[in-house]
N, C-alpha and C positions, 0 to 999 in steps of 0.2 A: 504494500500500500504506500501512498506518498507520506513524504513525512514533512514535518516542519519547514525542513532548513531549505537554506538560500537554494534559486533555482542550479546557480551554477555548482552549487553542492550537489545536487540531486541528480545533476545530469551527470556529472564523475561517477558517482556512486551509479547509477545505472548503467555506466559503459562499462565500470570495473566489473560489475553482475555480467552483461555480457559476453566479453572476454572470457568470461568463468564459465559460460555455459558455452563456448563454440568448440567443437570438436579439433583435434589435432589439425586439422589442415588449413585452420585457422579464418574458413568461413562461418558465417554467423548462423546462430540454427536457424531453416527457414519455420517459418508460421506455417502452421495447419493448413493445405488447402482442401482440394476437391479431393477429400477421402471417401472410400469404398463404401463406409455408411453416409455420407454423406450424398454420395448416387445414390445410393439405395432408398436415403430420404426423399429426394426427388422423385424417382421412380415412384414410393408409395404415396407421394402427396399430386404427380401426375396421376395416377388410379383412382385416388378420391376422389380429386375434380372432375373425372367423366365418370364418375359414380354420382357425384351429386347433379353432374347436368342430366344424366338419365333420367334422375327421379326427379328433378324440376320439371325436364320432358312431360312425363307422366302429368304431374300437376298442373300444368297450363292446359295440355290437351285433355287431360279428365276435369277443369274447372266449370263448365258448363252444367256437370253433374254434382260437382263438388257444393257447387253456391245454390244447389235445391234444398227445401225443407227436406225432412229425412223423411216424410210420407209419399212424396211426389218423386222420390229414386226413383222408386222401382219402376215404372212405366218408361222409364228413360233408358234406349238402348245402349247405353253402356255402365247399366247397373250388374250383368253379369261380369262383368270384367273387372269394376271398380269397389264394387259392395267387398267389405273384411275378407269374406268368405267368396269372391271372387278370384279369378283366376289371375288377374294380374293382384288383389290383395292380398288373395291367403300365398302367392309366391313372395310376396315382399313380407309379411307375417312371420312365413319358415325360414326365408335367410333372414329376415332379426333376430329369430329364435339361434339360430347357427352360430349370426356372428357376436350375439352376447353370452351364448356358452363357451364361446374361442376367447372370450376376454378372461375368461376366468382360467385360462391354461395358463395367464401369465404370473399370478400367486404363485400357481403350481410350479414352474419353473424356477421362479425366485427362491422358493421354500426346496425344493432338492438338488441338491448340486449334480448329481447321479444324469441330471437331463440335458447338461453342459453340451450334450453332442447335437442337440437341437438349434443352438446357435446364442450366442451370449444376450444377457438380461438387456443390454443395452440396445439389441436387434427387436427383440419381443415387444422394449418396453413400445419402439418405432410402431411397431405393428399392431399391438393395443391399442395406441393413440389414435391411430388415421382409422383406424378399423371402428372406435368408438363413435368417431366425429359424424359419419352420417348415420347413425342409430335413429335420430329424434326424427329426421325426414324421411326416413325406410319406416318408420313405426307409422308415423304419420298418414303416410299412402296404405298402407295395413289397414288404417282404422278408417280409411277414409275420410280423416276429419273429421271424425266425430269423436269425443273424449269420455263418454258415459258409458256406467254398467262395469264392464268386468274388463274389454277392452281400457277402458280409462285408468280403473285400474296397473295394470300392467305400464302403460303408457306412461304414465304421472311417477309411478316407483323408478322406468327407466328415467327421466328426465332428471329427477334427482341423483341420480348417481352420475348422470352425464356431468350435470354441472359440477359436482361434486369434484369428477375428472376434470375437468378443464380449470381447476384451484389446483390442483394435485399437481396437474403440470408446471404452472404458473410454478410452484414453488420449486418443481424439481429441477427446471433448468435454471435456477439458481442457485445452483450449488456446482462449482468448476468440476468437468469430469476431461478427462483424456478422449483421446478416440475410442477406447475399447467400452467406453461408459464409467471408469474407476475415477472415484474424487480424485482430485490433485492436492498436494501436500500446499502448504506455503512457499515452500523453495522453488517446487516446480512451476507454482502459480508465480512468484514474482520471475524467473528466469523466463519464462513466456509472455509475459509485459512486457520486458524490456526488448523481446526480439520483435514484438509489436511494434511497440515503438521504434525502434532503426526502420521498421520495414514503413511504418507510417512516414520518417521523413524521408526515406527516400521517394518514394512514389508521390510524395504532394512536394519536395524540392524546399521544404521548410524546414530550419534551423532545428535538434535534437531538441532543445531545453524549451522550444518556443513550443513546439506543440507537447512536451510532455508538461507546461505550464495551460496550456489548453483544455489539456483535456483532464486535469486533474481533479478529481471527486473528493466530493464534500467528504471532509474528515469527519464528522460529529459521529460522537460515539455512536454504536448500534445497541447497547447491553440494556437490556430490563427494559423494552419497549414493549413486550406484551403482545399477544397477536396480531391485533388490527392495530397496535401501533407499528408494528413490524411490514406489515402488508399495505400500509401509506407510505411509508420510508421507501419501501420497493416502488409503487410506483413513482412517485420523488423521483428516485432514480432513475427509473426509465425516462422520465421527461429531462432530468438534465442530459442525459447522454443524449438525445435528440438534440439540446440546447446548444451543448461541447461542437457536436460537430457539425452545426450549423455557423458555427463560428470558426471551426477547423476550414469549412468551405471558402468562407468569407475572407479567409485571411489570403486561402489561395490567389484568390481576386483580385483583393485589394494590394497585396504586392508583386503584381502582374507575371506570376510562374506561366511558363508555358508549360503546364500542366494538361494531356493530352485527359478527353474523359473517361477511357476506359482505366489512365494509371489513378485518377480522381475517384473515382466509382472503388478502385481496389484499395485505397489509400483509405476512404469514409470508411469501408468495413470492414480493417483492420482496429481502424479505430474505434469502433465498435465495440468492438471484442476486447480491446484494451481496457476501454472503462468499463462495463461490464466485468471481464475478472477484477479489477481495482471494488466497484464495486461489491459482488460478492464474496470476497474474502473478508473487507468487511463487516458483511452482513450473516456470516457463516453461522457464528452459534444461534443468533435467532432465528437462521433460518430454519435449522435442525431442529430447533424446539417446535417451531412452529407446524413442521412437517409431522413430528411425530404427534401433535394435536389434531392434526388432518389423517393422518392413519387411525386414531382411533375413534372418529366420527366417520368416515370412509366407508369401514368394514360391515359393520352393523347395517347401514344402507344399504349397502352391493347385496349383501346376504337376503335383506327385506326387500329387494327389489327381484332377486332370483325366487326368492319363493312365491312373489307377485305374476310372474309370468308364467312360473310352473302351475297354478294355480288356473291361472286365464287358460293356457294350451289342454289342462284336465277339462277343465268347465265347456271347449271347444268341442274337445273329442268326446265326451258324455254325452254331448249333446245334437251330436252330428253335422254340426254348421261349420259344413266343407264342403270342395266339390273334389277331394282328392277317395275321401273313402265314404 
């Protein structure tokens, strides 16, 4: 993290860190680029999004039947298709049922090491994530819009754990991890700043100490702020670091680098990433605390929300509102 002293102090002390971390042949470590989970992120966040435009598909062109009172479906030719228990619903129904059984493989994996050969926790967690995100608009086309009875049930218990996930994450890439997903120590965290940083001046042609004065994060303690004190401090943070290097830009500018946009564009999100770790190294123990406050409100949901839908799929099949059996 930055510390007090004079810039021209800081900027020594971060070339000496440096030095210290470049390998024998005496170039500097490069910064993280396009790693293999990192395509792979892409890959699965390219798949969502023509997952999610399928099922907006859906929704636009089933709107006509969507925006009926629920007495006036039926006479409307694409209530076989659209109704729960139709064929385009009850197919969006069964893979919701599918892909929120798949989410619960990722406890499973976390909890036995023995399943290491399925691929590391930090792949899973990838796959959990995107695999989660379109739950609430696949249940949605299921229900047809309609949120009542036993469907709503099921519906409202997933929602809540949706969101539920979408704080889980928030908190969990706030904690510095390596490529493979393993937190990073302090040392590895500040020698990966400082290669940040070289790599931020060189690509924006700005002086070492000038942009590590830029983009340097609010010191103020982070200790005993409490959750939702801890969870304003985060966002805080996010908005400074838009703030940093909107001023990072700016200086580009204003002292006229010929700074080409593509090394501007690699330069801003480098810099990024710098304050960001500065940031959460900072914020490490209250984030841990806080995290494990969300684990133990988390579970109890997920679990009331699985037996919600096992619950709906019994109530289905008992009562034969399918057109599969």
């Amino acid at each position: 993290m930055h510390s007090s002293a004079s810039p021209p102090a800081r900027a020594t002390s971060a070339r000496d860190a440096s030095r210290a971390a470049r390998p024998a042949g005496g170039a500097p470590r490069r910064a993280p680029g396009a790693t293999p989970r990192a395509q792979e992120r892409n890959r699965l966040g390219t798949g969502l999004v023509l997952f999610v435009a399928v099922l907006l598909g859906i929704c636009a062109f089933g709107y006509p039947y969507y925006a009926l009172p629920l007495a006036e479906r039926v006479r409307h030719p694409l209530h076989p298709w659209l109704r729960p228990s139709g064929y385009i619903g009850q197919s969006a129904g069964l893979l919701a049922l599918a892909i929120f059984l798949l989410l619960w493989l990722y406890p499973v994996r976390k909890k036995f090491r023995s399943l290491a050969f399925t691929g590391t926790i930090a792949r899973w967690l990838d796959v959990h994530v995107h695999a989660a995100l379109a739950l609430p608009l696949l249940v949605a086309v299921h229900a047809a819009w309609r949120f009542g009875g036993v469907i709503g049930l099921g519906f409202w218990a997933m929602f809540v754990v949706w969101l539920s996930g979408i704080v889980g994450r928030y908190l969990y890439v706030r904690i510095p991890r390596g490529k493979a997903g393993v937190e990073l120590s302090l040392e590895e965290i500040t020698a990966e700043r400082t290669a940040l940083l070289e790599r931020v001046a060189a690509e924006t042609g700005l002086d070492f100490a000038l942009v590590e004065r830029t983009l340097a994060a609010d010191p103020a303690p982070a200790a005993r702020l409490g959750v939702m004190g801890t969870l304003r401090r985060m966002v805080t943070d996010d908005l400074a670091r838009r703030r940093a290097v909107r001023r990072l830009r700016r200086l580009c500018r204003e002292r006229g680098r010929s700074v080409s946009r593509p090394a501007l564009a690699r330069g801003l999100k480098l810099a990024r990433r710098e304050m960001a770790l500065t940031q959460q190294a900072r914020m490490l123990d209250a984030t841990h605390a806080v995290l494990r406050y969300w684990h133990v409100a988390h579970r109890p949901v997920a679990v009331a929300a699985l037996v919600a839908v096992l619950v709906h799929v019994g109530v289905v099949v008992a009562v034969g509102a399918t057109w599969l059996w």
